[in-house]
N, C-alpha and C positions, 0 to 999 in steps of 0.2 A: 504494500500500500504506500502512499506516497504522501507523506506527511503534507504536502501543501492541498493534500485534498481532505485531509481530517479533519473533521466535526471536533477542536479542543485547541487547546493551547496551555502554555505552562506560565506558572508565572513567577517572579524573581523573589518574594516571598509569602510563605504562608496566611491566609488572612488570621490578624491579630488574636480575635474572638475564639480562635481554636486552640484546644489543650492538649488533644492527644494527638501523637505520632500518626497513628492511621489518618484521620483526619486531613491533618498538616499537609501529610506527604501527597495522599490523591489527590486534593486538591491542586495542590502545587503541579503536580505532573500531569496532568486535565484529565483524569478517570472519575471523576465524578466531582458535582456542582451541587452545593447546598442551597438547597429552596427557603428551607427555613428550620428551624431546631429540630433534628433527628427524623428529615423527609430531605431525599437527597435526589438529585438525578445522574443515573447511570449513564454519564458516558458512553462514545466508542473502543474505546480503549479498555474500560472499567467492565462493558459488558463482555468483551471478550475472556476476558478474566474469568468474569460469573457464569458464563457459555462453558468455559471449561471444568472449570471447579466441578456446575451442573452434570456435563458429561462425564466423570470421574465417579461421583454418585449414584448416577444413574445404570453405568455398568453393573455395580453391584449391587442395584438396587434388581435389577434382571437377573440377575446372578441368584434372589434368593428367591425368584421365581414369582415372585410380584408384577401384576400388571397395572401400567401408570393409567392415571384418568387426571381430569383437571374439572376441579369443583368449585363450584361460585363462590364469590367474595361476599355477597349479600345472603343473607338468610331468615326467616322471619324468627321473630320474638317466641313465636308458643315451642318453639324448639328447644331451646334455652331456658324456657320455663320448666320443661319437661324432666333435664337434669338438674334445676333447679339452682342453677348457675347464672340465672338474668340478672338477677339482684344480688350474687354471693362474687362476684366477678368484680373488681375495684378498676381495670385497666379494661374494659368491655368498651367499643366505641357503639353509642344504641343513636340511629337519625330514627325518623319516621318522613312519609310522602302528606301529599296536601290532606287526604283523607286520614290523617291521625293512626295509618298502620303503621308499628314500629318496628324493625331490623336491628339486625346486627353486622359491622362489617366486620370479619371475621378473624380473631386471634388465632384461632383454631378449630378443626374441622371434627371431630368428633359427635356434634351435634346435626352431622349434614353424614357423614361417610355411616352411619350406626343404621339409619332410616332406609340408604339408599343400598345396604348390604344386606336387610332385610327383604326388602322387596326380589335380591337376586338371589339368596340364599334359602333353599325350600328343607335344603332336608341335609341327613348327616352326612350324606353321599358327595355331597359340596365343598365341604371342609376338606383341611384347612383351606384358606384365601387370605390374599396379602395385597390390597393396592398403596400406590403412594402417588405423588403430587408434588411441582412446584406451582408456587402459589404466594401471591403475595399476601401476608397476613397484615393486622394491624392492632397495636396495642397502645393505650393512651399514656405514654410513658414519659412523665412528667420529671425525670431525671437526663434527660438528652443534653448527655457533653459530652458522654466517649468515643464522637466520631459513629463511622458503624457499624461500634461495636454494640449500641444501646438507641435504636431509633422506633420510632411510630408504626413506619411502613416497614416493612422489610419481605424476602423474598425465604421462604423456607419447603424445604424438604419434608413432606410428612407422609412416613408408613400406618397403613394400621392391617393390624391380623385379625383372624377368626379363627377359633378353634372348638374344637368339642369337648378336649381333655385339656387339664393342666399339665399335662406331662407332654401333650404335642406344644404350647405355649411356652414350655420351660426351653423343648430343643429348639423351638424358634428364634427365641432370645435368644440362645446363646450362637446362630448364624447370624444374628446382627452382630451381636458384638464384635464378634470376628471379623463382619463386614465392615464397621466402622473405625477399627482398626487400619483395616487395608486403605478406607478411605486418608483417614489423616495421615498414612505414611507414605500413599501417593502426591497428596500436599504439601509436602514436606514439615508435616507436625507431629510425624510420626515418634521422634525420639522424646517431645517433651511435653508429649500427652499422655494421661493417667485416666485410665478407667475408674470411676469415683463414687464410692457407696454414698448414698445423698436418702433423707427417710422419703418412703411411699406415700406418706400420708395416707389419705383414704383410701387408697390402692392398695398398696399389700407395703408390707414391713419394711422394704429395701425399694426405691429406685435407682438406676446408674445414670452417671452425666460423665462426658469425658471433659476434660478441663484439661488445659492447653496454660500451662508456666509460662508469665508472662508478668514483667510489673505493670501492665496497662490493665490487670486483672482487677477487678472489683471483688472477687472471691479467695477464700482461704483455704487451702485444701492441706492435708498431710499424710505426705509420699511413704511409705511403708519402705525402707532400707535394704529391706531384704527380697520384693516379688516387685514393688514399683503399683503395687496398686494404694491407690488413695481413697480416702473419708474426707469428706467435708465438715465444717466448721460445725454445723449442728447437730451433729453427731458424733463430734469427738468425743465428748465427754461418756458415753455410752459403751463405746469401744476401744477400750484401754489397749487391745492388741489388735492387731491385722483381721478381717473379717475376711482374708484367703487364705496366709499362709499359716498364722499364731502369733509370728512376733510381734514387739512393741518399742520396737525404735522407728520413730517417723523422722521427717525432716518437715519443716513450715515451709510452703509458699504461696505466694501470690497467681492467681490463676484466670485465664478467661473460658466460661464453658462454651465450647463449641457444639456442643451434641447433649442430647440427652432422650433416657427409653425406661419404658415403666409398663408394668404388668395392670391392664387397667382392669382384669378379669369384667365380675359381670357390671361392674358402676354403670355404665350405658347401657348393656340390653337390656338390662334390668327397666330403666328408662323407657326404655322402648321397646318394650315387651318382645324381645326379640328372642326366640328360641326356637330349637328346632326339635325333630324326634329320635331319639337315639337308635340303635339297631334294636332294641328290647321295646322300643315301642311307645317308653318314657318318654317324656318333654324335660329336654335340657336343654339349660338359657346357654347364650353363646360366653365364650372369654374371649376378650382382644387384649392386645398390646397396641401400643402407639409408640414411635422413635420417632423424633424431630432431629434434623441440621437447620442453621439459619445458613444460608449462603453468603448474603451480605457481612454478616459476623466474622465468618471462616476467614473472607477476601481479607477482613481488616486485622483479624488476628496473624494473618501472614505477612501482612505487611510489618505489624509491633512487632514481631520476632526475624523478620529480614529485612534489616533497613542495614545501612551505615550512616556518616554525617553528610554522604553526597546525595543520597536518595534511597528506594527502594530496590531491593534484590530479588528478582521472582523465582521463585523454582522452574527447572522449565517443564513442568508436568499442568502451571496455570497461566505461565505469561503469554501474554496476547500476540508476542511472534517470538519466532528462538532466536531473533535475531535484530539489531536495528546498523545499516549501513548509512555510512556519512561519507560524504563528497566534499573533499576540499582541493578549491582550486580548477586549475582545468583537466580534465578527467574524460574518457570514454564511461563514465560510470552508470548512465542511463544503461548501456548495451550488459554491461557487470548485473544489473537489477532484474535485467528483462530477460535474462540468462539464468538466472537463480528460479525466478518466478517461472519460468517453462520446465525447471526440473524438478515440481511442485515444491518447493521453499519459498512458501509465503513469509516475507520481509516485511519490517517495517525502514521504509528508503526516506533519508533524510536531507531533499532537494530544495530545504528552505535557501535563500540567496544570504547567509548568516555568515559570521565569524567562525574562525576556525572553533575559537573558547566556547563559544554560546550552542555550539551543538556539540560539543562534548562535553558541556552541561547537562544539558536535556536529557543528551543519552545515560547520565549516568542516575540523573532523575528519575527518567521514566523506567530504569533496572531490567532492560531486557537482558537474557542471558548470556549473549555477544556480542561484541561492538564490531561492528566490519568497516576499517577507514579503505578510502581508496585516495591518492592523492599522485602527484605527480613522481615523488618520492620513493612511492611503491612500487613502480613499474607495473609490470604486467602480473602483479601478483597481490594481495587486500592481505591487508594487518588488521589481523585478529587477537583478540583480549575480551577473556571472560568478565563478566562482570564484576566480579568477586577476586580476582586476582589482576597485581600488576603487570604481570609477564604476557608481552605480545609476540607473537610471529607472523612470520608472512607465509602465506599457503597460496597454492594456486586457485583456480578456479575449481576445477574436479574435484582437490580436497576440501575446499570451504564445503560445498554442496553434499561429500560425504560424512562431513562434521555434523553439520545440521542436517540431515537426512535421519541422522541417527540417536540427535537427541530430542525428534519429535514426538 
C-alpha cells in the first residue's frame, strides 16, 4: 500500500489528555482516532491489526468446532428482565424508541444467544453446540482513561456452549483453555500470560481470566513460582496455596485481563426455560459456558508490553504488513515495490516527498517488523533492519521477498 494513499497520518506528539502508552502511541502512529472518552475510531492501519488478531481467534475458535453467527447489538428489555439483570446491571446502556419501548445495547449476549439456541436445539441428539461472534458490545464505563484498554464500545469475541452433562462442559472448558492459550502465544502474550482463578460468583465456585503482566494493568494477580498459574486479588486470601499445583510461594503483579471463561451451567436456561429430553426420556435443563476476548483490549495490551521510546513493536503474527519500505533520494524504488507486491508481499511503501529523518520516524513509530530502505547508497540491493534490533544488511531482491515470504 502506498502510504500517500492512506486514510491516517502520524503526529509529532501524543495528545496531552492521554495517560497510557497504548493510547499515546496509536494515536501518535494514526491506528486509531478518539471520538470522545473511551469510543475510539478504528483506523486503517488499527483495523488491520484487529482483522488479524480476529483471524488468529477465529482459527481456533473453528478448531473447537464452533460455528460463528453475528447477533444484534439491540435487544428488547423483557429479555433482561427475564435473567433478571435489567435492573441488577450498573454498566447496562437501556434507550427506548418514540413509542416508550425500551432496549438494551448490548454488553453481552447471553440474553439473545440462550433464546435463539432454544429454538435450534430440540433434543439431546443436538448437543453439544458451541457458536461465537465478533460483535461490538457496549458498556457505560464511566472510568475511560486507559486508552483501549477500558472503553464504552468495544469489539469482543464471544463463545457460548451447550451441553447435557457437566462432565461434557468440564472437557469443553478445558479445549478452551488450551485454545486460549495458543491464542495469546500467537500474539505474542504468550510468555507473560497466566491462566487466573478469579470467584464464579453465581456461577459455580471458580471462574478463569487470563491476565496479561503489565504495569498498564489495573489488576492484581499472584503468579504461583512453581506451575505459573495465578489467583487474583479476591481471592487470595482464601487460597493460601496454588489451586493447581499445592505450593504457596507466589510472586505480586500488576496485570491486564485479556480473556476470561466461566461455567455458566443452568443460570440462563433456567431463565428461559430451556431444556431438552435426555435418552431416558427425563427433561434436562441445558448447561452453557461462555469465554469472552475483547479484541480492542488485546490490540492495546500489545502494544503496553511492545513498545520502546521510539514507538511501537508489533509481533509479526498482528502487524498490518511484515514490512514498511522507505525511498530516499533518487531511486528505481517504485519498480522494488511493484516487484514485492507481485510476489504477494503486501508492503506498506513509504512514497511521502519527506526527509530522510521524518520517515525513519514514522517507520519506527508505526513498528512494522522490517524496515526496507532503498536509497542511492544501496545499489541494486535494500537495507534491511528489524524493528527490534540495530543491525542492518543488504539482501537482494529474491532474498528480501524470501524473508518476508516466511515471516507471514
Amino acid at each position: 500500500m502506498l502510504q500517500t494513499e492512506l486514510f491516517s497520518k502520524t503526529l509529532r506528539e501524543a495528545p496531552s489528555e492521554e495517560i497510557s502508552v497504548n493510547a499515546k502511541l496509536l494515536i501518535r502512529a494514526g491506528f486509531i482516532d478518539k471520538l470522545m472518552s473511551g469510543v475510539y475510531t478504528i483506523l486503517p492501519l488499527g483495523l488491520k491489526v484487529l482483522k488479524n488478531i480476529e483471524n488468529i481467534i477465529r482459527r481456533e475458535m473453528e478448531n473447537l468446532g464452533a460455528s460463528e453467527i453475528f447477533m444484534p447489538t439491540l435487544a428488547p428489555k423483557e429479555n433482561w428482565e427475564k435473567t433478571g439483570r435489567w435492573n441488577s446491571m450498573d454498566d447496562l446502556y437501556k434507550i427506548a424508541d418514540s413509542s416508550g419501548r425500551e432496549f438494551s445495547l448490548n454488553p453481552t449476549h447471553e440474553e439473545i444467544v440462550t433464546p435463539l439456541a432454544k429454538k435450534i436445539i430440540d433434543s439431546y441428539r443436538d448437543l453439544p453446540k458451541s457458536v461465537f461472534q465478533f460483535q461490538n458490545k457496549f458498556r457505560m464505563e464511566l472510568r475511560s482513561k486507559s486508552g483501549i484498554l477500558r472503553t464504552r464500545e468495544f469489539m469482543m469475541k464471544d463463545l457460548y456452549s451447550f451441553h447435557l452433562l457437566e462432565s461434557d462442559l468440564d472437557s469443553f472448558y478445558e479445549k478452551v483453555v488450551s485454545a486460549y492459550e495458543k491464542i495469546f502465544q500467537t500474539v505474542g502474550l504468550g510468555d507473560i500470560t497466566h491462566l487466573t482463578f478469579a470467584s464464579g460468583g453465581s456461577f459455580s465456585k471458580y471462574s478463569h481470566e487470563f491476565q496479561t503482566i503489565s504495569e498498564a494493568g489495573e489488576d492484581t494477580i499472584y503468579i504461583c513460582k512453581k506451575c505459573g498459574v495465578a489467583v487474583n486479588k479476591e481471592i487470595k486470601e482464601e487460597t493460601p496455596n496454588c489451586l493447581k499445583c499445592g505450593a504457596s510461594d507466589f510472586r505480586e503483579e500488576k496485570s491486564v485481563e485479556v480473556g476470561n471463561i466461566f461455567k455458566l451451567k443452568n443460570k440462563f436456561s433456567d431463565a428461559f426455560d430451556f431444556s431438552v429430553k435426555g435418552e431416558g426420556g427425563k427433561e434436562k435443563e441445558i448447561l452453557m459456558g461462555c469465554y469472552g476476548i475483547g479484541l480492542g483490549r488485546l490490540m492495546g495490551t500489545i502494544v503496553e508490553t511492545h513498545y520502546d521510546e521510539k514507538g511501537i513493536i508489533w509481533p509479526s503474527s498482528v502487524a498490518p504488513f511484515p514490512a514498511h519500505l522507505l525511498s530516499l533520494g533518487e531511486t528505481d524504488s517504485i519498480s522494488i515495490y511493484k516487484n514485492l507486491k507481485s510476489s504477494g508481499v503486501e508492503i506498506l511503501f513509504d512514497d511521502r516527498d519527506l526527509s530522510a529523518g521524518e520517515k525513519f520516524a514514522d517507520a519506527d513509530l508505526l513498528g512494522l517488523p522490517y524496515r526496507l530502505v532503498v536509497s542511492p547508497k544501496t545499489g541494486d540491493k535494500i537495507e534491511v533492519k528489524k524493528r527490534e534490533e540495530d543491525r542492518t544488511e543488504l539482501l537482494s531482491i529474491g532474498k528480501v521477498i524470501s524473508l518476508l515470504s516466511s515471516s507471514i
